[in-house]
PyMOL CGO cylinders between C-alpha atoms (Angstrom):
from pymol import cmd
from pymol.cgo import CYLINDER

trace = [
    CYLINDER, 194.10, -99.79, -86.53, 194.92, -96.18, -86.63, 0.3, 1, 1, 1, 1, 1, 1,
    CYLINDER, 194.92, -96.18, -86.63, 196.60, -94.58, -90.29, 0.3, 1, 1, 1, 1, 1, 1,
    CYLINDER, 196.60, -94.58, -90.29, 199.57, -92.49, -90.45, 0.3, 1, 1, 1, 1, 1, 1,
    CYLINDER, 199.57, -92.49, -90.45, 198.62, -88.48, -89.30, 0.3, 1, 1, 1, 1, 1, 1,
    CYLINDER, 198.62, -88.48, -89.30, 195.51, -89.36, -87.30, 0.3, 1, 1, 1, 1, 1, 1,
    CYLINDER, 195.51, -89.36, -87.30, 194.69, -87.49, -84.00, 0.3, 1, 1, 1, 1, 1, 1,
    CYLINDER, 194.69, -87.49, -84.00, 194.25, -90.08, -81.36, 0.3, 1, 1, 1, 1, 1, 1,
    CYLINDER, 194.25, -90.08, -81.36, 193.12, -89.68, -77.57, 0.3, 1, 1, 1, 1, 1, 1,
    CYLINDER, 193.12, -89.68, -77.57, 196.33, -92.04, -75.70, 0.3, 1, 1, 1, 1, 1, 1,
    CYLINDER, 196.33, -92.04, -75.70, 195.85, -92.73, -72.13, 0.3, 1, 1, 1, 1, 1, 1,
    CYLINDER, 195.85, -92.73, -72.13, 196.61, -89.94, -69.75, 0.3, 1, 1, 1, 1, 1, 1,
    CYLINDER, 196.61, -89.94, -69.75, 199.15, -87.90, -72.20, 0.3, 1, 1, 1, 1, 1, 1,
    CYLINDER, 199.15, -87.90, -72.20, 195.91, -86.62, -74.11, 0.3, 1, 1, 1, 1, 1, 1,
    CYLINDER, 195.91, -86.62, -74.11, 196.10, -85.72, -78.03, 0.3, 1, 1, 1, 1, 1, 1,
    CYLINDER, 196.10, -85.72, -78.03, 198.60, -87.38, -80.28, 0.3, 1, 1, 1, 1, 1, 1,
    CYLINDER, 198.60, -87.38, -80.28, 199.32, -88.05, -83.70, 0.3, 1, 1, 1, 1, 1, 1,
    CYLINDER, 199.32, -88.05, -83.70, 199.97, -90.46, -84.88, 0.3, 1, 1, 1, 1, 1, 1,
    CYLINDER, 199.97, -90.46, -84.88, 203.43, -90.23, -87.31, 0.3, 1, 1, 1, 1, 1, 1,
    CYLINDER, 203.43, -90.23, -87.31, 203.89, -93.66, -88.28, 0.3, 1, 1, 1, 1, 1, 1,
    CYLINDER, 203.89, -93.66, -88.28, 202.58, -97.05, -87.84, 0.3, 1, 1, 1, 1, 1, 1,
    CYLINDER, 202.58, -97.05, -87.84, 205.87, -99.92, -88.66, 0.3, 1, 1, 1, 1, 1, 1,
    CYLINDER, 205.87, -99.92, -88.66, 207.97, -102.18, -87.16, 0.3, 1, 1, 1, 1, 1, 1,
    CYLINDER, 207.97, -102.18, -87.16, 210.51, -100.67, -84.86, 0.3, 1, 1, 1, 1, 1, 1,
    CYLINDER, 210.51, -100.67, -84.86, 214.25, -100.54, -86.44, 0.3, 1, 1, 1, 1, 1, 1,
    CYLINDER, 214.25, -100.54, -86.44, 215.35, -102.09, -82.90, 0.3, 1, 1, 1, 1, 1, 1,
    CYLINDER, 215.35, -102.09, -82.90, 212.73, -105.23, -82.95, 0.3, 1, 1, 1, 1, 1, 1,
    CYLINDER, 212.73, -105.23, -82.95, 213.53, -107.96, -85.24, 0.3, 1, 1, 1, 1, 1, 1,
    CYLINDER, 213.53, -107.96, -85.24, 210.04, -109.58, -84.31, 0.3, 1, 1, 1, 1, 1, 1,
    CYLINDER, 210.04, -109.58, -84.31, 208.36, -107.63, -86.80, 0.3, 1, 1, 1, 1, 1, 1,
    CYLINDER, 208.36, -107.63, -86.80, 205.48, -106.18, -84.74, 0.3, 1, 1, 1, 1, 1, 1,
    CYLINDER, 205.48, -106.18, -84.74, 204.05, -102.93, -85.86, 0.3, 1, 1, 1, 1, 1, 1,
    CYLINDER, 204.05, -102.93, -85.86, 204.26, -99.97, -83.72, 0.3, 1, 1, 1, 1, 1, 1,
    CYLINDER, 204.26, -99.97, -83.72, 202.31, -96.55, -83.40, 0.3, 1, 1, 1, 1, 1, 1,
    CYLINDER, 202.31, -96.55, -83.40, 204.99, -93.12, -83.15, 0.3, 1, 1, 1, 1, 1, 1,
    CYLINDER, 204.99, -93.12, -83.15, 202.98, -90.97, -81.25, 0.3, 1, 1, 1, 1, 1, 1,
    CYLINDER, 202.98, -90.97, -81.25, 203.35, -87.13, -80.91, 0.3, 1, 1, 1, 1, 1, 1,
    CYLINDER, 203.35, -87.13, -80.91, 201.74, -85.63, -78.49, 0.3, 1, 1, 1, 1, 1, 1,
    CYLINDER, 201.74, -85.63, -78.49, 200.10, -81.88, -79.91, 0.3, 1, 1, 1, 1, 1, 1,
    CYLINDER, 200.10, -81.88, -79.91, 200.47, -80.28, -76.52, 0.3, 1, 1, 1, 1, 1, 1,
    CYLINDER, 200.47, -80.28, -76.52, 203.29, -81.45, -74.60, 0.3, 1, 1, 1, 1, 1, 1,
    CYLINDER, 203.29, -81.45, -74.60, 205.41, -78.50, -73.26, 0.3, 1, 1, 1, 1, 1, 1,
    CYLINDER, 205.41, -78.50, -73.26, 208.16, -81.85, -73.60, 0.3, 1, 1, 1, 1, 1, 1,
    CYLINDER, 208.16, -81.85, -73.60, 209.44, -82.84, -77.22, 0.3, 1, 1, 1, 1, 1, 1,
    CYLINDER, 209.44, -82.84, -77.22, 208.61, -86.19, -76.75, 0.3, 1, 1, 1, 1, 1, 1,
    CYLINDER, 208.61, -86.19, -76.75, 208.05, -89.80, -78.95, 0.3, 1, 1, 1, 1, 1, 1,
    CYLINDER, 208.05, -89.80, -78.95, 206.05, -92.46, -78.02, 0.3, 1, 1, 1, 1, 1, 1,
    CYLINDER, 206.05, -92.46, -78.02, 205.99, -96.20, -79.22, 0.3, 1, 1, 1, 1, 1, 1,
    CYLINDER, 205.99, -96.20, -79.22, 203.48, -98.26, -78.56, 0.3, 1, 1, 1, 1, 1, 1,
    CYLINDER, 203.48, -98.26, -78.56, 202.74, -101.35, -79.91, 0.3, 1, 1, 1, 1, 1, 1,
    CYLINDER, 202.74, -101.35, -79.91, 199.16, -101.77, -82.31, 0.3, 1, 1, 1, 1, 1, 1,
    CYLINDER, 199.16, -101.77, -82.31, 198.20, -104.58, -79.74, 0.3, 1, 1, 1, 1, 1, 1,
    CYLINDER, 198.20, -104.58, -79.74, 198.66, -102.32, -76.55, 0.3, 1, 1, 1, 1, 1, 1,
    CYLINDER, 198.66, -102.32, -76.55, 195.88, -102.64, -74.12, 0.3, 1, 1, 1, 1, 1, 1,
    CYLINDER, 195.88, -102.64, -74.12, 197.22, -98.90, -73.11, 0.3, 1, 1, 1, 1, 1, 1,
    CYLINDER, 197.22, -98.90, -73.11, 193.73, -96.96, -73.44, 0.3, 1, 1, 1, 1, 1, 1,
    CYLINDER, 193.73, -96.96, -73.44, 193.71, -94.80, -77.00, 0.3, 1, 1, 1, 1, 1, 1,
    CYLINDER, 193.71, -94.80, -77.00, 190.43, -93.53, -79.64, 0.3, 1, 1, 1, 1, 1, 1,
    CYLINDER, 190.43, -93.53, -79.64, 190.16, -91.14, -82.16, 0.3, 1, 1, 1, 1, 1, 1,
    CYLINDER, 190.16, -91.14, -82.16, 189.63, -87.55, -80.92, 0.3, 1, 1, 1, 1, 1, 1,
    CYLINDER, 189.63, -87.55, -80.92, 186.52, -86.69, -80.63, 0.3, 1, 1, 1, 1, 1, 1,
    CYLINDER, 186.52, -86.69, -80.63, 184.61, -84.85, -83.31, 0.3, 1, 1, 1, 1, 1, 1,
    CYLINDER, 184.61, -84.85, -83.31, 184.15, -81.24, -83.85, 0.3, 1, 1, 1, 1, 1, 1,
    CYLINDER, 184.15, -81.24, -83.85, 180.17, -81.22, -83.35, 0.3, 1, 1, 1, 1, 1, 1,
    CYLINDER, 180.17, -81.22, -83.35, 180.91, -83.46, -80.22, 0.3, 1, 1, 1, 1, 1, 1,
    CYLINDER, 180.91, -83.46, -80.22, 183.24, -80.85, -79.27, 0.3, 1, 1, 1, 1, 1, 1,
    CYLINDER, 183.24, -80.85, -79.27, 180.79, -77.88, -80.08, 0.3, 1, 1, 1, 1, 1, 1,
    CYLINDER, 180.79, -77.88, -80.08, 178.03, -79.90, -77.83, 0.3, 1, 1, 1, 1, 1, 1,
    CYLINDER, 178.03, -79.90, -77.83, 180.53, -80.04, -74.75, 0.3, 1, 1, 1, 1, 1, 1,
    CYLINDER, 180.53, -80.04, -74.75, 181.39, -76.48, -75.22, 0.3, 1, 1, 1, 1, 1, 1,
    CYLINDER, 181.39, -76.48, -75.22, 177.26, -75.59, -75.66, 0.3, 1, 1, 1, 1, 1, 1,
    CYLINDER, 177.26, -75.59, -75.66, 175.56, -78.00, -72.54, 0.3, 1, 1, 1, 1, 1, 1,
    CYLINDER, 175.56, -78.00, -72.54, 178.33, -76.60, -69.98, 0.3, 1, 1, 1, 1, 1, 1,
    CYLINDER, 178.33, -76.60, -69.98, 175.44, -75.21, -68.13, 0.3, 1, 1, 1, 1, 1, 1,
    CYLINDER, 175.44, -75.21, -68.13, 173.95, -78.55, -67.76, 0.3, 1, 1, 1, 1, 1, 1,
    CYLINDER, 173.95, -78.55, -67.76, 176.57, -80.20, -66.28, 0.3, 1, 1, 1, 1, 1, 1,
    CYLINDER, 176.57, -80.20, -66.28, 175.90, -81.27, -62.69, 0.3, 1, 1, 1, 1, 1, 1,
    CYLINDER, 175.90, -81.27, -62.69, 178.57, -81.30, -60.32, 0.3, 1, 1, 1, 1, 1, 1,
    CYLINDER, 178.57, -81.30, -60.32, 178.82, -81.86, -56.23, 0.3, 1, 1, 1, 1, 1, 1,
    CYLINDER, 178.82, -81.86, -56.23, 182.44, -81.29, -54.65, 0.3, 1, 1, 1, 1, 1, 1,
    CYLINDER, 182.44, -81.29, -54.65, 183.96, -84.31, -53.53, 0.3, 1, 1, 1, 1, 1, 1,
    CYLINDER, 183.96, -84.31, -53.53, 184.26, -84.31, -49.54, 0.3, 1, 1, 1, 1, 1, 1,
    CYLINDER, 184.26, -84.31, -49.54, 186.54, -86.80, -47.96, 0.3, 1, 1, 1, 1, 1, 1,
    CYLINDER, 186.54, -86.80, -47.96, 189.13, -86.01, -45.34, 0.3, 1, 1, 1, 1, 1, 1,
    CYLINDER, 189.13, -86.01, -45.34, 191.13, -89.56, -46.70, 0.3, 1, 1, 1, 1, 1, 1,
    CYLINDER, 191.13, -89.56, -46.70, 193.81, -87.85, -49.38, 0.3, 1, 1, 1, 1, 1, 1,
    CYLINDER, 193.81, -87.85, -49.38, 193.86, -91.97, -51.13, 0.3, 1, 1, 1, 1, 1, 1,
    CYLINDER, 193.86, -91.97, -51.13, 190.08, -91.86, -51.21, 0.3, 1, 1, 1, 1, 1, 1,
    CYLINDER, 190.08, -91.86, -51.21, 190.48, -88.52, -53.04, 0.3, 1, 1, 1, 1, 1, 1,
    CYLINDER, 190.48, -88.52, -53.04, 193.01, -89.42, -55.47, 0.3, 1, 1, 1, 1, 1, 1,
    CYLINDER, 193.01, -89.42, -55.47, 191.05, -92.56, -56.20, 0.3, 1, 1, 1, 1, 1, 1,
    CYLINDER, 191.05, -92.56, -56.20, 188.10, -90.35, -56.64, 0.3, 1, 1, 1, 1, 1, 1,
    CYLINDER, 188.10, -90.35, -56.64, 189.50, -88.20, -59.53, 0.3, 1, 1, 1, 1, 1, 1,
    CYLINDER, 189.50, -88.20, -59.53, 191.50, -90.73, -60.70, 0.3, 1, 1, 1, 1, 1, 1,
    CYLINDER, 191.50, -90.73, -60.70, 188.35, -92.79, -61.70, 0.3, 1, 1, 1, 1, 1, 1,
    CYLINDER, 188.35, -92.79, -61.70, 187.37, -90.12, -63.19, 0.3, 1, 1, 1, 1, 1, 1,
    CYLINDER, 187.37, -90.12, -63.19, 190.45, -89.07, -65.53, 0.3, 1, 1, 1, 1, 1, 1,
    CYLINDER, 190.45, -89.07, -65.53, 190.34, -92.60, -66.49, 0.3, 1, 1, 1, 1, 1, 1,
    CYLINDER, 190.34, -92.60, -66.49, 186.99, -92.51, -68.07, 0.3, 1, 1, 1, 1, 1, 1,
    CYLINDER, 186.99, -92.51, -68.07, 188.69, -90.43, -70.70, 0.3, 1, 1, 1, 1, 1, 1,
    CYLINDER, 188.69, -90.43, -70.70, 185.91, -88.95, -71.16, 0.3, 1, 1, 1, 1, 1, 1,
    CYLINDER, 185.91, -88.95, -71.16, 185.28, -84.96, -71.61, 0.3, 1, 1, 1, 1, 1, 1,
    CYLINDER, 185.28, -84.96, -71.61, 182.10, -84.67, -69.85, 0.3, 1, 1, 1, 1, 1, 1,
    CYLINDER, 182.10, -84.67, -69.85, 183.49, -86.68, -66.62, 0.3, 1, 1, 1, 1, 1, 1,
    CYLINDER, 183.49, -86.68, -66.62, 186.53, -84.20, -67.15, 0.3, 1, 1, 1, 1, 1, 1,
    CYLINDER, 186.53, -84.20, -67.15, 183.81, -80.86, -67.01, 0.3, 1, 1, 1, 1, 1, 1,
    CYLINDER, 183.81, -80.86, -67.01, 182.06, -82.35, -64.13, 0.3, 1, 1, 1, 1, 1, 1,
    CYLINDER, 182.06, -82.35, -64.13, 185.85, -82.90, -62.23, 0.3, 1, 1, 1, 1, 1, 1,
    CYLINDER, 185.85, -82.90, -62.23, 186.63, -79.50, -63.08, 0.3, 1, 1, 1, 1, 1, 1,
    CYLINDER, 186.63, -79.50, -63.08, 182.98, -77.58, -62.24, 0.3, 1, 1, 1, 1, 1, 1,
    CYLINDER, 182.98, -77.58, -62.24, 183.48, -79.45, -58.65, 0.3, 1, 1, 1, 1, 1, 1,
    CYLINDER, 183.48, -79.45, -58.65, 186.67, -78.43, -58.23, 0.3, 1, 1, 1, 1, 1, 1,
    CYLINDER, 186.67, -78.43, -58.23, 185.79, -74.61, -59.19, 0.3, 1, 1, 1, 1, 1, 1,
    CYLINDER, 185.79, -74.61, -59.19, 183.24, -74.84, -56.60, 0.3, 1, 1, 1, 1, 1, 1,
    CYLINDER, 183.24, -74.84, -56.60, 184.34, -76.36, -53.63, 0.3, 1, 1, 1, 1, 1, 1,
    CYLINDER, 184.34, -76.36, -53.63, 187.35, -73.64, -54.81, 0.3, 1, 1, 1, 1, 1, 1,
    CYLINDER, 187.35, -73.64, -54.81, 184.52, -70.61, -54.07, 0.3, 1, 1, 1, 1, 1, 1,
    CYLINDER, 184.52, -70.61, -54.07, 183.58, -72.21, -51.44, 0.3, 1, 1, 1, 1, 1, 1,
    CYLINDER, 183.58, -72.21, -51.44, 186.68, -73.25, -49.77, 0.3, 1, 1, 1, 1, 1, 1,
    CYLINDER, 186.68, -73.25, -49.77, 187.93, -68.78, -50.25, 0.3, 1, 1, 1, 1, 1, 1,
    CYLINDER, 187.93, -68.78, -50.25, 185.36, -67.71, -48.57, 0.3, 1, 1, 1, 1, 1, 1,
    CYLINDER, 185.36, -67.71, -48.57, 186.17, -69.20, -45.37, 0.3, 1, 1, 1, 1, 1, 1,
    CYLINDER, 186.17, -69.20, -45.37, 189.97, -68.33, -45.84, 0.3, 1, 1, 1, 1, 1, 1,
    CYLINDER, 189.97, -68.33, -45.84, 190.60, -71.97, -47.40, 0.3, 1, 1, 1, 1, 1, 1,
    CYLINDER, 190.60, -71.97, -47.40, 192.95, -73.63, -50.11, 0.3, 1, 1, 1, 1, 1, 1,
    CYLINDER, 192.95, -73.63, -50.11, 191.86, -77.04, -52.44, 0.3, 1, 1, 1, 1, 1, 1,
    CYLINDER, 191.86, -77.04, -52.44, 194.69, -79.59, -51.68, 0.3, 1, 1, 1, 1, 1, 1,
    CYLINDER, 194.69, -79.59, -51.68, 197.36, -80.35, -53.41, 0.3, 1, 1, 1, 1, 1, 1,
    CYLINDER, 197.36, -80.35, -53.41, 196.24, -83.62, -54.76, 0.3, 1, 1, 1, 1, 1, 1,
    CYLINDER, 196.24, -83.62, -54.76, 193.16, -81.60, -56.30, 0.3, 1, 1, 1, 1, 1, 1,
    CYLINDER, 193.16, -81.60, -56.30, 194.96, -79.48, -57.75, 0.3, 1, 1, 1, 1, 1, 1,
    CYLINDER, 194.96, -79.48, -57.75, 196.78, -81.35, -59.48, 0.3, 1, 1, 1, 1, 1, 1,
    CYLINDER, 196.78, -81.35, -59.48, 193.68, -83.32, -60.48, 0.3, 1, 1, 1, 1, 1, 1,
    CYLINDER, 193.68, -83.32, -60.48, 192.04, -80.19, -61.53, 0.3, 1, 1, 1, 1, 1, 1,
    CYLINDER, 192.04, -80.19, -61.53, 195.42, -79.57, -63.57, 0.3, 1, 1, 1, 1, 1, 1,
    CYLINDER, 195.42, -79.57, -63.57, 195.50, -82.70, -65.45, 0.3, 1, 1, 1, 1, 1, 1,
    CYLINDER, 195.50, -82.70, -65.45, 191.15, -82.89, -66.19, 0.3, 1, 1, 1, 1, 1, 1,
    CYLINDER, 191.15, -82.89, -66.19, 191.98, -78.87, -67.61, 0.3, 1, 1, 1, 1, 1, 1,
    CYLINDER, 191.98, -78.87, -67.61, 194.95, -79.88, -69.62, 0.3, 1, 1, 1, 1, 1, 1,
    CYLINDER, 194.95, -79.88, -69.62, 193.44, -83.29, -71.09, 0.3, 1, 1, 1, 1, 1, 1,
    CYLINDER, 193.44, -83.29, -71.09, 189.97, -81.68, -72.03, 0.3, 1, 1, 1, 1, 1, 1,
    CYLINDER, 189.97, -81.68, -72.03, 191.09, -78.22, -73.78, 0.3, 1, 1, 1, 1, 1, 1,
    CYLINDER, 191.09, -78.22, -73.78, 193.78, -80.28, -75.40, 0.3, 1, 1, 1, 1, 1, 1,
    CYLINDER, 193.78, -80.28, -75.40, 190.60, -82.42, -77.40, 0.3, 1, 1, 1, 1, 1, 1,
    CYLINDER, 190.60, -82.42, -77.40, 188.32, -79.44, -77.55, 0.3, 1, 1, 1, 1, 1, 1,
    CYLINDER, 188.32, -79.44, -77.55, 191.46, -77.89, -79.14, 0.3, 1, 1, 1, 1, 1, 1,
    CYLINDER, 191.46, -77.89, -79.14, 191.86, -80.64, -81.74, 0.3, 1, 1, 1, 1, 1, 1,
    CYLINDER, 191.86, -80.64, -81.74, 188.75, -81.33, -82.42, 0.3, 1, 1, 1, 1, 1, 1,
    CYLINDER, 188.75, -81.33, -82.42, 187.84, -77.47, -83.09, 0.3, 1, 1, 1, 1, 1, 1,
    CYLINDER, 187.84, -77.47, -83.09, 191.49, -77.12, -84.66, 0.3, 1, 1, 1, 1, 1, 1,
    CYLINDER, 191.49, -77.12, -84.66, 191.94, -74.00, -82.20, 0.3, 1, 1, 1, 1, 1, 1,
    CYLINDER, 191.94, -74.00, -82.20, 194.79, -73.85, -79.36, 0.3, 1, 1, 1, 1, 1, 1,
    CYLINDER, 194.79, -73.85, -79.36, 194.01, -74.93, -75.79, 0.3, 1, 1, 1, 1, 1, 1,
    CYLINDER, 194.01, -74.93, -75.79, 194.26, -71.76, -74.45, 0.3, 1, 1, 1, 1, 1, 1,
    CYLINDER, 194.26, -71.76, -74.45, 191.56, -70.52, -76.80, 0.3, 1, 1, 1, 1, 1, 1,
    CYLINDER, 191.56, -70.52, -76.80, 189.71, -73.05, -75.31, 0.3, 1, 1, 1, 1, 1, 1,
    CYLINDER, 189.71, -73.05, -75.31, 190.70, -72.20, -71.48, 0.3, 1, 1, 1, 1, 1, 1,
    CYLINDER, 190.70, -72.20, -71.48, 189.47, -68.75, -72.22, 0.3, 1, 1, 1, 1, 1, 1,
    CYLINDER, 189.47, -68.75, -72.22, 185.92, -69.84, -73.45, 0.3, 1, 1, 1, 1, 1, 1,
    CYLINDER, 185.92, -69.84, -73.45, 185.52, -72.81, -71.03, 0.3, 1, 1, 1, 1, 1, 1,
    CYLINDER, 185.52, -72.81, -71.03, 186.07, -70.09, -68.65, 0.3, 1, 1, 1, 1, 1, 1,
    CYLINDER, 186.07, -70.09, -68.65, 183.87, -67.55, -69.66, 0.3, 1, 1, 1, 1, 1, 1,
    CYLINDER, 183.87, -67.55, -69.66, 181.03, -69.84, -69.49, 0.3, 1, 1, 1, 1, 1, 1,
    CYLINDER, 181.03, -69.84, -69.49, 181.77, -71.22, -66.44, 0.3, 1, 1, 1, 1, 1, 1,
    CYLINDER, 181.77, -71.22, -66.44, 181.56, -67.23, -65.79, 0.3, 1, 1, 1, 1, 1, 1,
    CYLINDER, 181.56, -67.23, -65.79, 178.31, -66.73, -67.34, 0.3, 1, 1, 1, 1, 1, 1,
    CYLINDER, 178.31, -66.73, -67.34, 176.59, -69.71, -66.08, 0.3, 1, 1, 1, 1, 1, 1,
    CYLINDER, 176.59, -69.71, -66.08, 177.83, -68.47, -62.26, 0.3, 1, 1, 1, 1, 1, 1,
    CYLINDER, 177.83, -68.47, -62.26, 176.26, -64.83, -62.77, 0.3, 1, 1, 1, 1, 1, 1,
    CYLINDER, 176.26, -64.83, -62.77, 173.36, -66.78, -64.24, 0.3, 1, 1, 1, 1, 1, 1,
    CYLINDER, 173.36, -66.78, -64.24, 172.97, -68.49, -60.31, 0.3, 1, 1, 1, 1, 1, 1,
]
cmd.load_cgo(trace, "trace")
């Protein structure tokens, strides 16, 4: 069970904390809920979810994780996804953003920046459906990387970006 003023990882909203774990005035079953608060909402939002959910949620990730992410960018492998079929895509980077997992998020994002390069110089555009997959993978990942390293995301844009920069001039 998670305590009062953790940072949790909750399914597809990204960082939360967690501002109370009780019953819910409205239930009279007595079941204890999690209020959530998402960090980085641009929304001023609550969420209740009950301690039993099977709705996916872990503890942020650490700081040294973090720091490892941030340092083995270079390493990451990443092919852009081809497919002509726009469910195939979206079940493609949807797999992906449900791993919750920042180095699945890195590798979405690096192949996405790519087939981005590649797709300008021929006069080209990503689709819609990957950019909005690209959107979600960027907000998700410097959201953690923000609370693990108890910066803001866009400090984190900014240096995911420059070494995305530096690893391409590295090429």
């Amino acid at each position: 069970m998670y305590r009062k003023d953790q940072l949790v990882f909750y399914g597809n909203t990204g960082v939360c904390r967690v501002a109370d774990v009780a019953p819910l005035p409205q239930q009279k079953d007595g079941r204890l809920y999690y209020t959530l608060i998402p960090l980085f909402s641009p929304f001023s939002e609550t969420i209740h979810v009950s301690v039993s959910t099977r709705a996916f949620m872990r503890p942020v990730i650490s700081a040294a994780e973090a720091k490892s992410y941030l340092d083995n960018i270079s390493h990451i492998s990443a092919e852009p996804f081809r497919s002509r079929d726009h469910k195939e895509t979206a079940n493609h980077y949807s797999e992906m953003l449900n791993t919750h997992d920042c180095m699945q998020y890195l590798q979405l994002m690096k192949s996405l920046y790519q087939k981005i390069e590649e797709n300008a110089r021929v006069g080209k555009h990503i689709s819609q459906t990957e950019q909005r997959y690209l959107k979600q993978a960027e907000c998700l990942l410097y959201g953690e990387l923000a609370a693990a390293l108890g910066k803001e995301p866009g400090e984190i844009r900014t240096e995911v970006q420059q070494r995305f920069a530096e690893e391409k001039q590295l090429a």
